[in-house]
Structure formats: structure tokens, C-alpha cells
C-alpha positions as CSV (number, residue, x, y, z in Angstrom):
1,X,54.4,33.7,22.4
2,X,52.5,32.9,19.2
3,X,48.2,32.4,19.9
4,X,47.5,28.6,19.4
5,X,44.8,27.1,18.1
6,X,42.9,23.3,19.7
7,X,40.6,22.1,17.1
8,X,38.4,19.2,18.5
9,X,35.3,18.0,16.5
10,X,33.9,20.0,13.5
11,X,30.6,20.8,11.4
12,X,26.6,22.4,11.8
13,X,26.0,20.4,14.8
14,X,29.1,21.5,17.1
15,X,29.7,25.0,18.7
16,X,31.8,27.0,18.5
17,X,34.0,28.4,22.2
18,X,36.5,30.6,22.2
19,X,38.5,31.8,25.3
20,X,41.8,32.7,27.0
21,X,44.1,29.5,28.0
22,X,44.2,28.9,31.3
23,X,47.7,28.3,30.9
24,X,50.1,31.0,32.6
25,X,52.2,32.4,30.1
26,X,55.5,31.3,30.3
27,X,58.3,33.4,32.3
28,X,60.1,36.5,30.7
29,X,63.6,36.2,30.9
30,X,65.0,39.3,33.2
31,X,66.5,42.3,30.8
32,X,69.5,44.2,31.7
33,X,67.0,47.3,31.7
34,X,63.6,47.2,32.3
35,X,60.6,47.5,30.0
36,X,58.6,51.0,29.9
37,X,54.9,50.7,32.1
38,X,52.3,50.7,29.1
39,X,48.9,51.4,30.4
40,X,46.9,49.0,31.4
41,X,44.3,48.1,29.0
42,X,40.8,49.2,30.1
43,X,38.6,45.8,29.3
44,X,41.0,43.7,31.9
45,X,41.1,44.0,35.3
46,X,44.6,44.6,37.0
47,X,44.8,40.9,37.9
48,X,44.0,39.6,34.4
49,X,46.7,39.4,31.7
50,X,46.5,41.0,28.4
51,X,45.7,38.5,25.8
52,X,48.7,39.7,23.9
53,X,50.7,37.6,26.8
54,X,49.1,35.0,27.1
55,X,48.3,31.7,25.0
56,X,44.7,31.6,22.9
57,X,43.0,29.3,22.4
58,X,39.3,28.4,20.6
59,X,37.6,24.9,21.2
60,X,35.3,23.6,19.4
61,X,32.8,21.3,21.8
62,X,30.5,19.3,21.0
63,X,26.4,21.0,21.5
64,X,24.0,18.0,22.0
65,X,24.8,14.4,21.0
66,X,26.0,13.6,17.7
67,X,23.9,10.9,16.0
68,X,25.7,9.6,13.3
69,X,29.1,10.4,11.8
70,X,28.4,11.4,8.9
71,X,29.8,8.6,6.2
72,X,32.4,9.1,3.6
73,X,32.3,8.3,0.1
74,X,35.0,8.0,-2.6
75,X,33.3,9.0,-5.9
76,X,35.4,7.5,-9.4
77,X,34.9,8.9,-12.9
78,X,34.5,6.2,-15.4
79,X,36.1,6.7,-18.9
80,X,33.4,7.6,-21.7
81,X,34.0,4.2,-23.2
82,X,33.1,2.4,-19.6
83,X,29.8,5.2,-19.3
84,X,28.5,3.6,-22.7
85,X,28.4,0.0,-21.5
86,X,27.4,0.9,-18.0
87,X,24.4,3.2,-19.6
88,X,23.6,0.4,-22.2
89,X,23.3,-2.2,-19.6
90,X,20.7,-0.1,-17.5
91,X,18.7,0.6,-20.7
92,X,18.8,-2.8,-21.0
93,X,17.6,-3.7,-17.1
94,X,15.0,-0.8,-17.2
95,X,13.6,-2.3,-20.6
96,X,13.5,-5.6,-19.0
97,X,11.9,-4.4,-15.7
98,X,9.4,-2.6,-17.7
99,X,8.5,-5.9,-19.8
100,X,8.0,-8.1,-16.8
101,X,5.6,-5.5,-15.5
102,X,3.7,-6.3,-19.0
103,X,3.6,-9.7,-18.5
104,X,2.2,-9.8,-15.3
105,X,-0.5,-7.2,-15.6
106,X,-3.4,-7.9,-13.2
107,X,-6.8,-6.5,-13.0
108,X,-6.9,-3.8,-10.2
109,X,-10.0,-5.3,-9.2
110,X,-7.6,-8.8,-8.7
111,X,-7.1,-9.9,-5.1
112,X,-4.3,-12.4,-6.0
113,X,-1.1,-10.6,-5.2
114,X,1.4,-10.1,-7.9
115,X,4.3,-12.7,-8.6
116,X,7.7,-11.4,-8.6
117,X,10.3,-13.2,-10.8
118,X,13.6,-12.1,-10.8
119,X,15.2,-12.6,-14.6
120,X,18.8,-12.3,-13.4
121,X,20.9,-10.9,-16.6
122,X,25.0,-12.2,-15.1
123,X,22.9,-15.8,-14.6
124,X,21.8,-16.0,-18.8
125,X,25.2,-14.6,-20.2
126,X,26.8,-17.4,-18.1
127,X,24.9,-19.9,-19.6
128,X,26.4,-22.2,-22.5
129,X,23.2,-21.7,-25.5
130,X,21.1,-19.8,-26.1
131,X,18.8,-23.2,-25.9
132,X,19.7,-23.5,-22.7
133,X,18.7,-19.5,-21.7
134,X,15.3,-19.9,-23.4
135,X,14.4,-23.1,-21.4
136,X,15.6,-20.9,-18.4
137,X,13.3,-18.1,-19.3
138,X,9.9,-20.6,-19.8
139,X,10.4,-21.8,-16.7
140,X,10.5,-18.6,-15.0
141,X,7.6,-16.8,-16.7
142,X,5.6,-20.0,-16.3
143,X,2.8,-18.1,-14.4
144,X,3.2,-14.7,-16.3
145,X,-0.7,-13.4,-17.3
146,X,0.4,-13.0,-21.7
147,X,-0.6,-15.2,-24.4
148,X,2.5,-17.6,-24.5
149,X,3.0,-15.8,-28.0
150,X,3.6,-12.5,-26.1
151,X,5.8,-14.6,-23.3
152,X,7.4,-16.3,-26.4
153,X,8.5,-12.7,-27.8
154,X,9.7,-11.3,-25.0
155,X,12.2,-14.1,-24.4
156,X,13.2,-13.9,-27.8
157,X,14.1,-9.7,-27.4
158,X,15.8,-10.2,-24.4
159,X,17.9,-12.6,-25.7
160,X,19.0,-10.4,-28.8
161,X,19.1,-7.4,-26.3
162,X,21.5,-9.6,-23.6
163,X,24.1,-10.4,-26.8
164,X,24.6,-6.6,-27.0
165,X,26.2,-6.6,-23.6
């Protein structure tokens, strides 16, 4: 009889058990002549069987609770063409992040909280003109802290910087 191994749950947080089935073995068909006495081995005790005889086993059980499963992610390799368009976008979005933060500078010493606006880039490529995106933009920065000339500016890079995408 070959050993046999029972797997149950795996990783840092599990033990590890290993131990003799306690399955019997299963019976020996009789021989025409019988089998020579080997001596018995001197780790078991006459009423134990010799692991050689009988079926292993290791299981793994669980040591504590298990919090969380841990999740599984499928990871994809873009093509270098589809990496240049992804990195030029985030230039783009970190350039624009950085801008905003520009135009609403406070004073540290300010107790008026800071207004977020959210320029959403998808939104001003969907739109028809570019009339029509830099209407959209003066109504969101209405309240940004810059001269209007620096507000003015701004819209017109992120225009030219959103026709490169």
C-alpha cells in the first residue's frame, strides 16, 4: 500500500499535523508459504503496526481563526503602445491635480476650509466644442483664489493638454 497524502487548508497561518491513519491496513491475501518473522522494529510497540503497513497520512488543520481569505488578483501586461497612452494620461491627471492645488491656494492662517472641484477629464472629451468645455471649466473654478488671468490660462493648457489624449 502506497502512503497517501490529505491536504486540507494551506499557508503561514495553518499548522502543520502529521500522523499514522487510523485506518487498518487492508488484509494480506494468504501465500502458499509463509513470510520470514522480521524483527519487530524497536520504536513500536508489539500492538502497533509498522508504518511501512499501514496508510500515512499528514493534515493540515487549521491553528486559530482565519480572518480573511486572502484575495486573488489577475495581473495583465499592457503592450508598450497601450503603456504610453496609459502613462500620458496620468501625466496629464497628476498635472491637472497639481494645477487645481494652485488655484485654490489658501493662507494657512485661513479658517475657510478648502473647496474641492472635481475637473472630470472622460466628461470635457465628450463634450461637442471646445466653447462648450471652456464655459464648463469657468463655471467650475468660479470660486478658485487666482487672478481670473491665471484661471483663464489654466483652462486654456488643459484644453491643449486634453487634445493630446
Amino acid at each position: 500500500m502506497s502512503p497517501q497524502v490529505v491536504r486540507g487548508g494551506g499557508g503561514a497561518e495553518c499548522g502543520m499535523e502529521c500522523g499514522v491513519s487510523a485506518y487498518p491496513a487492508p488484509p494480506v491475501p494468504p501465500r502458499a508459504a509463509p513470510l520470514p518473522a522480521h524483527p519487530a522494529h524497536p520504536a513500536l510497540s508489539p500492538t502497533e503496526r509498522s508504518p511501512a503497513k499501514s496508510g500515512l497520512h499528514v493534515n493540515f488543520s487549521d491553528k486559530g481563526e482565519v480572518k480573511e481569505r486572502r484575495e486573488k488578483f489577475l495581473t495583465a501586461k499592457y503592450g508598450s503602445h497601450q503603456m504610453a497612452l496609459i502613462r500620458k494620461r496620468l501625466a496629464v491627471e497628476m498635472w491637472l491635480y497639481d494645477e487645481l492645488q494652485k488655484l485654490y491656494e489658501t493662507p494657512k492662517d485661513s479658517s475657510n476650509p478648502t473647496t474641492e472641484v472635481e475637473v472630470d477629464i472622460d466628461e470635457l472629451l465628450d463634450m461637442d466644442s471646445d466653447d462648450h468645455r471652456r464655459r464648463h471649466l469657468t463655471d467650475l473654478l468660479v470660486d478658485a483664489k487666482k487672478s481670473q488671468k491665471d484661471v483663464k490660462k489654466f483652462i486654456n493648457d488643459l484644453l491643449d493638454k486634453a487634445k493630446t489624449l
